[in-house]
VOGU-3710 file (C-alpha; in Angstrom, 3 decimals, decimal comma):
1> xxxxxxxxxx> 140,280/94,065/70,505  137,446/96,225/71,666  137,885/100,163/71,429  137,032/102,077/74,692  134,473/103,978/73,326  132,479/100,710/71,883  132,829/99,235/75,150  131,925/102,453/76,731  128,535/102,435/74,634  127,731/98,732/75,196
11> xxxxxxxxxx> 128,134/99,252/78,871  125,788/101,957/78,791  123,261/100,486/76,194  123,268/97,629/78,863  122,528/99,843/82,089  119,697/101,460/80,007  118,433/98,557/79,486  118,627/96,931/83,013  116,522/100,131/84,001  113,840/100,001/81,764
21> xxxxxxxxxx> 113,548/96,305/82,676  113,541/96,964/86,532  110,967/99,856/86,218  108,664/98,157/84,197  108,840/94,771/86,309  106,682/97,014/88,921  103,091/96,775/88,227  100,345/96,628/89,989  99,656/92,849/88,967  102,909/92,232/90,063
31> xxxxxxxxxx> 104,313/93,665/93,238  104,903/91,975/96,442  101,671/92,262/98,074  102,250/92,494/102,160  99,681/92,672/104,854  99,831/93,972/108,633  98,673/91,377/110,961  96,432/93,824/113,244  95,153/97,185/112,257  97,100/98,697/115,666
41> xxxxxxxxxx> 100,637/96,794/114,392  100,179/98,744/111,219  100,944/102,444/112,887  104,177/101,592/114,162  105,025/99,442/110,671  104,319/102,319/108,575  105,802/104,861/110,932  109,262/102,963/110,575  108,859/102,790/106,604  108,061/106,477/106,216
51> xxxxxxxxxx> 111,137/107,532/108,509  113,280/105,457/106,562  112,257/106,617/103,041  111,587/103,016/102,461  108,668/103,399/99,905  108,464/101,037/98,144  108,118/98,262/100,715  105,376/100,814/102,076  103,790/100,986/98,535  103,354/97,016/99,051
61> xxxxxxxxxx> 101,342/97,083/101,780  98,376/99,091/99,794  95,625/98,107/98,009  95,595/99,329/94,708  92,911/97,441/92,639  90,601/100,046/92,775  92,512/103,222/92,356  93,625/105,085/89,035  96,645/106,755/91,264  99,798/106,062/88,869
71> xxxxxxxxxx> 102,071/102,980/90,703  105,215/106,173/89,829  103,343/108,541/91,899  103,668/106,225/94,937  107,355/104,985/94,158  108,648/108,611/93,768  106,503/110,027/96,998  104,428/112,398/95,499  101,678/110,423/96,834  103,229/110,324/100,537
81> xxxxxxxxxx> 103,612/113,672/100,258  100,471/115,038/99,210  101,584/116,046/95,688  98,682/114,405/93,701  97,435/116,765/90,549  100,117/119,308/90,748  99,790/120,127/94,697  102,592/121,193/96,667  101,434/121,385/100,060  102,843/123,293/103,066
91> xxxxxxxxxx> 103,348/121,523/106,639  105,704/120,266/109,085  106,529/116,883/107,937  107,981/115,280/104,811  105,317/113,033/104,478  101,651/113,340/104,811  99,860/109,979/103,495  98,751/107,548/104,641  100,406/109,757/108,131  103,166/111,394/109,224
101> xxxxxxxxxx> 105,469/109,718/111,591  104,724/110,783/115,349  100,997/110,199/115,144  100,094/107,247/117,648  97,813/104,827/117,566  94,471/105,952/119,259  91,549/103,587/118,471  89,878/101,417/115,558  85,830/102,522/113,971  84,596/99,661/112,372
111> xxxxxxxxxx> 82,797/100,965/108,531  81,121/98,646/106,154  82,419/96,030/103,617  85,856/95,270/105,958  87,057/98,344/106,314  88,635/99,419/109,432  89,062/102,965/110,301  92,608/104,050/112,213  92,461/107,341/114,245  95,926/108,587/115,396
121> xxxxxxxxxx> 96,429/111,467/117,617  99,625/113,438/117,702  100,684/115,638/121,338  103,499/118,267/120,369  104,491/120,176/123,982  104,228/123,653/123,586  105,989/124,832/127,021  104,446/126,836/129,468  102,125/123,743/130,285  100,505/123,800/126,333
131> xxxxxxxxxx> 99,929/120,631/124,390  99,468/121,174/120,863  96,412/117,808/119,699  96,216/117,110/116,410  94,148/113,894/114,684  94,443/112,055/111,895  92,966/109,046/110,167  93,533/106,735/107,777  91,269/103,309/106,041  92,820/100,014/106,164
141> xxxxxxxxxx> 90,779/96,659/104,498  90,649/93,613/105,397  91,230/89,984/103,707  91,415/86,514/104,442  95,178/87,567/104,931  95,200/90,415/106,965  94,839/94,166/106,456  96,202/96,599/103,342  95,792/100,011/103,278  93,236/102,130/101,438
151> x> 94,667/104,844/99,246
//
């Protein structure tokens, strides 16, 4: 028969090991690569991830060949949340990249080499008759199988 404490430490060697294996199956070569259909489709998508905290489905939809941002800074937020190279910015919202929920969908700028410009506006009502405007923009590119965001 088994002692509890060896079964306690093969239990535990076991979950260590089922976490090193999970965090390591997410690389860049390997993760689930999604796309939005339409560059307007994407606001509301990405809205609806960020106000659900689900980031790493978010994290798919990005293009990441050409970026030396670490995949962890993505997965644990720091990247929604502006906290890239030690920054801890101040602000209203939780998140910050690629935008922070509320912004809607304004219009599309075409740039060079498939690359599609979003510009979001965001009305906060002040009272008294005052409307707060604030804009916002983010890149999207685009493939053969739709668009991915730009980091």
């Amino acid at each position: 028969m088994i002692k509890n404490s060896t079964l306690k430490y093969f239990l535990l060697l076991i979950l260590i090991l089922l976490i090193i294996i999970q965090c390591s199956y997410f690389t860049r070569d390997n993760m689930a690569k999604l796309y939005f259909s339409s560059p307007e489709k994407s606001v509301s998508i990405i809205s609806n991830l960020l106000r659900d905290d689900e980031l790493l489905i978010l994290t798919n939809y990005y293009n990441l060949e050409n970026t030396d941002i670490p995949l962890e800074d993505f997965h644990s937020g720091k990247y929604y949340r502006g906290e890239i190279n030690g920054e801890k910015p101040a602000g209203l919202f939780k998140y910050i990249k690629p935008f922070s929920p509320g912004f809607k969908f304004s219009h599309i700028e075409e740039l060079e080499n498939n690359i599609t410009r979003i510009h979001l506006t965001l009305e906060i009502e002040q009272g008294e008759g005052m409307v707060l405007r604030s804009n916002h923009s983010f890149d999207l590119t685009e493939s053969e199988k739709g668009f991915q965001i730009l980091p």
